[in-house]
C-alpha positions in Angstrom: 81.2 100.6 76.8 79.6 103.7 75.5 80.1 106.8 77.1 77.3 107.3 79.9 74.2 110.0 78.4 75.2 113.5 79.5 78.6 112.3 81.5 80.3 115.5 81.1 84.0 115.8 79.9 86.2 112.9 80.4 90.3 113.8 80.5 93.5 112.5 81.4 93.9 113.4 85.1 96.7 116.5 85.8 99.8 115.4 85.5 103.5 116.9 86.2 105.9 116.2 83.2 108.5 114.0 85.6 105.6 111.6 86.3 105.1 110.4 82.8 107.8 107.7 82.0 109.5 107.5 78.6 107.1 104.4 78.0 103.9 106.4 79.3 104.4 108.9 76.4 104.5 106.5 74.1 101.0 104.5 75.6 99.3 106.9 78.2 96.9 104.8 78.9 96.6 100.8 79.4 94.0 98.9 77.5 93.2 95.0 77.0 95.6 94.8 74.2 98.3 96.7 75.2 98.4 95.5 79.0 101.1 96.9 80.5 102.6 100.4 78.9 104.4 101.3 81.7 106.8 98.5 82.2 109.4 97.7 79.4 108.6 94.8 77.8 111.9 92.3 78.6 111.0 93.5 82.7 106.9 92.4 81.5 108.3 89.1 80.0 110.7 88.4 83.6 107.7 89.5 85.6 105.3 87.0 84.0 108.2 84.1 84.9 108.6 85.1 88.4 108.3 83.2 91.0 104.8 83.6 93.1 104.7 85.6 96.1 105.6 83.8 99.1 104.7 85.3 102.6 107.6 86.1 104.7 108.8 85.8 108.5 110.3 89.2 108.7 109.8 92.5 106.2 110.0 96.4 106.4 107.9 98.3 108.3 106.4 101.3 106.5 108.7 104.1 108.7 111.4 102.5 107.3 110.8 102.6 103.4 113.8 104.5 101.6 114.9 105.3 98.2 117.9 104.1 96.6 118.9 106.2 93.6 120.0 103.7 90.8 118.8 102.5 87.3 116.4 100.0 85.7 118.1 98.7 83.1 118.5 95.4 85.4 115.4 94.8 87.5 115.1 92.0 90.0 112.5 88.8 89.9 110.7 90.7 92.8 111.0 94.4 91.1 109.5 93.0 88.0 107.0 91.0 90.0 105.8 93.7 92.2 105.8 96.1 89.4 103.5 93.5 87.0 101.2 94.0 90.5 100.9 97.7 90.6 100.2 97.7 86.6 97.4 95.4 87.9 95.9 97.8 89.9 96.8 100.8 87.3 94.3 99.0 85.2 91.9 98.2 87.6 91.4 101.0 88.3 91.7 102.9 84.8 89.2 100.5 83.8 86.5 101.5 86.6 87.0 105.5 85.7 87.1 105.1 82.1 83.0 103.5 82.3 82.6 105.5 85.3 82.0 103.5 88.1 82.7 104.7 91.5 85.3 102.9 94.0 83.6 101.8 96.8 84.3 100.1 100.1 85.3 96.9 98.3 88.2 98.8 97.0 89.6 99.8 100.3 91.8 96.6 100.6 93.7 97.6 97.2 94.6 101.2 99.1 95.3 99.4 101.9 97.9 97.4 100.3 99.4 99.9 98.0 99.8 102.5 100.9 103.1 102.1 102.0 104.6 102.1 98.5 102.6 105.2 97.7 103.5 107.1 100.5 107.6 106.0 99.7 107.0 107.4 96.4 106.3 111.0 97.1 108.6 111.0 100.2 111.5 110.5 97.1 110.0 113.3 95.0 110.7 116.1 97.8 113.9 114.1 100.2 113.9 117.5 102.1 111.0 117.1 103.6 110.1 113.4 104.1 106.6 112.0 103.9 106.4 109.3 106.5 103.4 106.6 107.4 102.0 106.3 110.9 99.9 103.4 111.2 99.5 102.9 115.0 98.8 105.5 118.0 102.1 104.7 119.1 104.2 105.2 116.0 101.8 108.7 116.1 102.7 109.4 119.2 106.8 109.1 118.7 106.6 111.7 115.7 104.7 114.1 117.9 107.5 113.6 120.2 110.3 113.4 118.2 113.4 115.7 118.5 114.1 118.1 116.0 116.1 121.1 115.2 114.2 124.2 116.0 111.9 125.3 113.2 112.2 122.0 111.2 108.8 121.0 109.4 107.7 117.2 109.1 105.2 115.5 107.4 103.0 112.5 107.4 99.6 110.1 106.4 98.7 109.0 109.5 95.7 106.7 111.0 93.5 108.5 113.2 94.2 106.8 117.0 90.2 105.6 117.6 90.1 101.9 118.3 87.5 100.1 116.0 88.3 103.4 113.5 90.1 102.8 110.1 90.6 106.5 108.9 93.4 108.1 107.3 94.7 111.8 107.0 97.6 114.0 106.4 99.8 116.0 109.1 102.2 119.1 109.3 104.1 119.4 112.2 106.6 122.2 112.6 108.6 122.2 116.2 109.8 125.7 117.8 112.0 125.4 121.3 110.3 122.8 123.4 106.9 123.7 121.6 105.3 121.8 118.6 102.3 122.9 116.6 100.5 119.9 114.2 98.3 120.8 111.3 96.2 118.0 110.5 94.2 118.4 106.9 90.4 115.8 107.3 88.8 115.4 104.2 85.7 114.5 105.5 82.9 117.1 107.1 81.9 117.8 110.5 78.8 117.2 110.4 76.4 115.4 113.2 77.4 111.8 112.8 81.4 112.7 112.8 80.9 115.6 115.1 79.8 113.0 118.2 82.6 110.5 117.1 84.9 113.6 116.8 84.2 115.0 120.1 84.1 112.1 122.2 86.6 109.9 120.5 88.9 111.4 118.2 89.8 114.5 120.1 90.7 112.8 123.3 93.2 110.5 121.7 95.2 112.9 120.4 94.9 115.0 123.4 96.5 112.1 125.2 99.1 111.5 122.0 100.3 115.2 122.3 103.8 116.0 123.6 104.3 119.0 126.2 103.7 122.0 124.8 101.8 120.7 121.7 99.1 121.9 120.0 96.9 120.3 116.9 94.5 121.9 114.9 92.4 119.5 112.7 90.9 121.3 109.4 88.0 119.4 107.8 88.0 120.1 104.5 84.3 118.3 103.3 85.9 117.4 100.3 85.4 113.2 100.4 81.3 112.4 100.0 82.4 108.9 99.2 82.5 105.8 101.8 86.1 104.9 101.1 89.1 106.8 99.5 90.5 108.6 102.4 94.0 107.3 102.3 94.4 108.5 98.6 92.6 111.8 100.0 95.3 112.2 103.0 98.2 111.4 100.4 97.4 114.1 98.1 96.7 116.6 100.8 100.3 115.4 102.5 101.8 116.3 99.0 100.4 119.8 98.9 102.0 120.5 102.3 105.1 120.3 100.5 104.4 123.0 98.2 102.3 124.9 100.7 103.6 129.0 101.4 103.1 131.7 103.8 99.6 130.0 104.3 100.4 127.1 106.5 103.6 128.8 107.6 101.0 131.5 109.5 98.9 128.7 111.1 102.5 127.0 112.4 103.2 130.4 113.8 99.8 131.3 115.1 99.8 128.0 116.9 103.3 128.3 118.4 102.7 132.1 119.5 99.4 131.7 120.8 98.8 127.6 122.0 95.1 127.2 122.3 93.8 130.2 120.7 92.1 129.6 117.1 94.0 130.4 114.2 92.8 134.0 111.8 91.0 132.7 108.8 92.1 133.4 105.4 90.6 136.9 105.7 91.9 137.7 109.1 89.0 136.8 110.8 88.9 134.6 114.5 87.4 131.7 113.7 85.8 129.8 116.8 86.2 126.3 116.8 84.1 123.4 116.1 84.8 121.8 118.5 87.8 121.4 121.4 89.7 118.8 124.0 92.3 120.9 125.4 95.1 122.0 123.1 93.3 119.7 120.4 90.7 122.1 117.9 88.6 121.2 114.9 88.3 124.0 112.6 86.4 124.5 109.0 89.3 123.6 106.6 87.5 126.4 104.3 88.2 129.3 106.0 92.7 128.6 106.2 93.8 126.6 103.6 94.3 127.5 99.9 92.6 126.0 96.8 95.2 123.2 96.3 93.5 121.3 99.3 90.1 121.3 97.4 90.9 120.4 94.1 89.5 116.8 94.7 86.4 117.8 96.3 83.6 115.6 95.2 80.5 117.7 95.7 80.1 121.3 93.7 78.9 122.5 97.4 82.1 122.4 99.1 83.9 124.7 96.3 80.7 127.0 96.9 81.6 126.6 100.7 85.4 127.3 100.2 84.3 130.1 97.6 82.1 132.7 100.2 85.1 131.7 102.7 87.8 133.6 100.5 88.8 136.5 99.4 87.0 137.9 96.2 88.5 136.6 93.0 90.3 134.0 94.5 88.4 131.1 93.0 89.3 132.2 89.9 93.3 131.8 90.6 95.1 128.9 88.2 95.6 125.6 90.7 97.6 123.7 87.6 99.4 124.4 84.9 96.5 124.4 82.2 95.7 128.0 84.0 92.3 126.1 85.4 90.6 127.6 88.5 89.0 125.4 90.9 85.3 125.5 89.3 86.3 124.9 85.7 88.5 122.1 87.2 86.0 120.5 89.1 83.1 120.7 85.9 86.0 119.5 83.6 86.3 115.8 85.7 81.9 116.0 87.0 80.5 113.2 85.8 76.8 111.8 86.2 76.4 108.9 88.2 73.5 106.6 88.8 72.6 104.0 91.7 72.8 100.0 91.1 73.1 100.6 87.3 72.2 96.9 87.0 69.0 96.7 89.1 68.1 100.0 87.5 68.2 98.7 83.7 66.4 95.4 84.8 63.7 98.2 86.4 63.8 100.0 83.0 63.2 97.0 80.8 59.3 96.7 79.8 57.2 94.2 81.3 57.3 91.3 79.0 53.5 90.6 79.4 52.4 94.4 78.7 53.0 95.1 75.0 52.4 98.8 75.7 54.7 99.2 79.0 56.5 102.4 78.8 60.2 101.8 80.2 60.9 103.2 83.6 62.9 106.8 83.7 66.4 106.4 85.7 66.0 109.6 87.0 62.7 108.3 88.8 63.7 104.7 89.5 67.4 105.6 91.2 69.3 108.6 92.5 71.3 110.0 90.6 74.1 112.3 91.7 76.5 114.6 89.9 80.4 113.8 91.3 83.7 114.8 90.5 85.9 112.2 89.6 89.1 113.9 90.2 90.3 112.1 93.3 89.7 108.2 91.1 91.7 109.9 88.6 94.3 111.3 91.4 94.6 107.2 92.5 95.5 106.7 89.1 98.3 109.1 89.0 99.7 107.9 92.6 99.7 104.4 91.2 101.8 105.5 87.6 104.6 107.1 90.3 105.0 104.0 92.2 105.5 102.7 89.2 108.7 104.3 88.4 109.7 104.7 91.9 110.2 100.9 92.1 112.3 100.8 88.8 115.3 102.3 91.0 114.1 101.8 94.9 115.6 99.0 96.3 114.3 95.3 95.6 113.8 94.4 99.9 111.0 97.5 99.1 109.2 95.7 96.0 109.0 92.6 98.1 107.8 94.4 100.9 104.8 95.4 99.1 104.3 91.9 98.1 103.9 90.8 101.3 101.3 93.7 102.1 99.5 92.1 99.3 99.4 88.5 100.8 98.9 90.1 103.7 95.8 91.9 102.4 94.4 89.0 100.5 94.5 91.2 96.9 94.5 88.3 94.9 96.2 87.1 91.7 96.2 89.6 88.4 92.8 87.7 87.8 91.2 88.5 90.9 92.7 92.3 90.7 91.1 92.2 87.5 87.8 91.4 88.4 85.7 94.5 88.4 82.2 93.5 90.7 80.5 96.1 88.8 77.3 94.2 89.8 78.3 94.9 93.4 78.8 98.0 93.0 76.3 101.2 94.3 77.3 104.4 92.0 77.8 104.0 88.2 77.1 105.0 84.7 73.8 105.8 83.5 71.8 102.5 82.8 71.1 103.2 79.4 74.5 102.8 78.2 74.9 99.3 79.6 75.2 96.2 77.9 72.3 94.2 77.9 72.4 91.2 80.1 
């Protein structure tokens, strides 16, 4: 496809050096010819003769995913199958940012799937501070609770306990003496529609999930304008609370010394909540945490939000090792993207029976909207790390993605495969489409 008219810069998303593997540098990127570069071709060729996926009677539960350190010079029917599946989705989804089209809500089964295995593989790359996966109010509930040694910080993706509610977003816990304080980072924004769901159904459940002597705070960072995405959004924000300093450190503290009062912003400032069910508060994520949380943001206005809510010169600190700062970032991945691409280009074509029809303008027949394609990109990356993780992890943990796949209905490699770009709402400009 050619590149969309005025599309902005297109990149490789940021990448540490130990997620590449040896057979990434050599092919960084799938394409139709070269399917799978990420899986050694005698591992490709087992894959293909595996046996199909069977469901099972009995498999892992998420809390219980390890890592087993080891080598993949000998993988397993099921490694090599699951792995085959996870290249599947790799180029899925490489395909859909590469022509930029957004993922949408009839992507949300894929995330759904891969969660589990995701969430595994950035627990291994930091063992000293565990990433776990809370998929029910009561597995949410016994991680609150849990005993542990005084000080000790915990982390987790965790579904939000609302019945009929299908969100997903990242927690910091820290425990002091019989106190524990819970930092809870919500990609999406406050605004009316979640502020009514917030305050009469979110808040209370976690009121009534909180230990003795617990407090929560949930930040909303307005980062996530899309209608899907949010576990990929809570995993990345779960994997900066590893790396997170004095920042989140002071809000634990705060918390602790002072249960129920709001937290100072980033410029010392008492910030008054948003809203409030006991020790439960809903703060602007903005005004406390640092530029790593925001480097996915979708929308130019929340860095102009998180900009006036810092100190001066802060937005032009490095956030990754090309020495970018959160603007130049964010206009590096922007693209332009335009509503039902296909109905738009049939809208476009002249009327057969008018000789001197002018074609339609996009920018008059559809909305078109400027987006940041940093958090597709992001996917990608959390996708090439599972990857590798499941060269070495344990083979019961291959198949028991493989029976979240059944489970989820994803399909064979031909159904993964099949884009539904006609289904889909955001894409590139029209112009550049084939024509039907």
């Amino acid at each position: 496809m050619v590149l969309p008219v005025n599309s902005g810069t297109r990149r490789a998303p940021d990448r540490r050096p130990d997620e590449v593997t040896a057979a990434a540098r050599a092919a960084p990127a799938p394409t139709r010819s070269n399917p799978s570069p990420d899986l050694p071709l005698a591992a490709l060729h087992l894959s293909r003769g595996a046996a199909p996926i069977r469901p099972r009677s009995a498999g892992m539960t998420a809390s219980s995913i390890g890592h087993r350190a080891g080598t993949a010079a000998a993988l397993s029917p099921v490694q090599s199958e699951a792995i085959a599946r996870l290249q599947d989705l790799h180029r899925r989804f490489t395909d859909l940012v590469n022509d930029n089209w957004g993922t949408e809500e009839l992507d949300k089964v894929f995330d759904q799937a891969m969660l589990p295995t995701l969430v595994a593989a950035e627990s291994a790359r930091h063992p000293s501070l565990p990433l776990s996966l809370l998929e029910s109010p009561a597995a949410v509930r016994a991680w609150f609770a849990a005993p542990r040694p005084d000080g000790e910080r915990a982390r987790a993706v965790l579904t939000l306990p609302t019945p009929g509610e299908d969100h997903v977003v990242a927690a910091d816990l820290q425990r002091h003496a019989d106190a524990v304080s819970i930092v809870i980072a919500d990609p999406l924004r406050f605004n009316q529609e979640n502020q009514a769901r917030y305050t009469s159904e979110v808040l209370p459940a976690l009121a009534r999930l909180l230990p003795e002597g617990g407090t929560a705070a949930l930040f909303m960072l307005d980062i996530q304008t899309s209608d899907s995405g949010c576990r990929i959004f809570a995993l990345s924000a779960a994997s900066k609370f590893a790396q997170a300093g004095e920042r989140l450190n002071a809000l634990h503290r705060q918390a602790l010394e002072s249960p129920g009062q709001p937290p100072r912003t980033a410029l010392g400032r008492t910030a008054q909540p948003l809203a409030q069910d006991g020790a439960v508060q809903v703060l602007e994520g903005r005004h406390f945490l640092p530029a790593e949380f925001f480097k996915h943001a979708q929308r130019q206005s929340s860095l102009d939000g998180w900009k006036q809510a810092q100190a001066p010169g802060q937005a032009d600190a490095a956030v990754n090792r090309r020495g970018e700062s959160l603007p130049d970032r964010h206009h590096a991945h922007r693209q332009e993207r335009y509503k039902m691409p296909f109905l738009l280009q049939a809208a476009m074509a002249p009327d057969s029976d008018d000789d001197e029809a002018e074609p339609v303008s996009p920018r008059t027949m559809s909305d078109m909207l400027e987006v940041s394609d940093s958090i597709e990109r992001k996917r990608i990356a959390f996708i090439g790390r599972a990857i590798a993780y499941l060269h070495t992890a344990s083979p019961a943990e291959s198949q028991a993605l493989l029976d979240r796949m059944v489970a989820h209905d994803v399909g064979e490699p031909d159904d993964i495969a099949a884009l539904d770009l006609g289904q889909r709402l955001w894409g590139p400009d029209p112009r550049t489409l084939p024509p039907e």
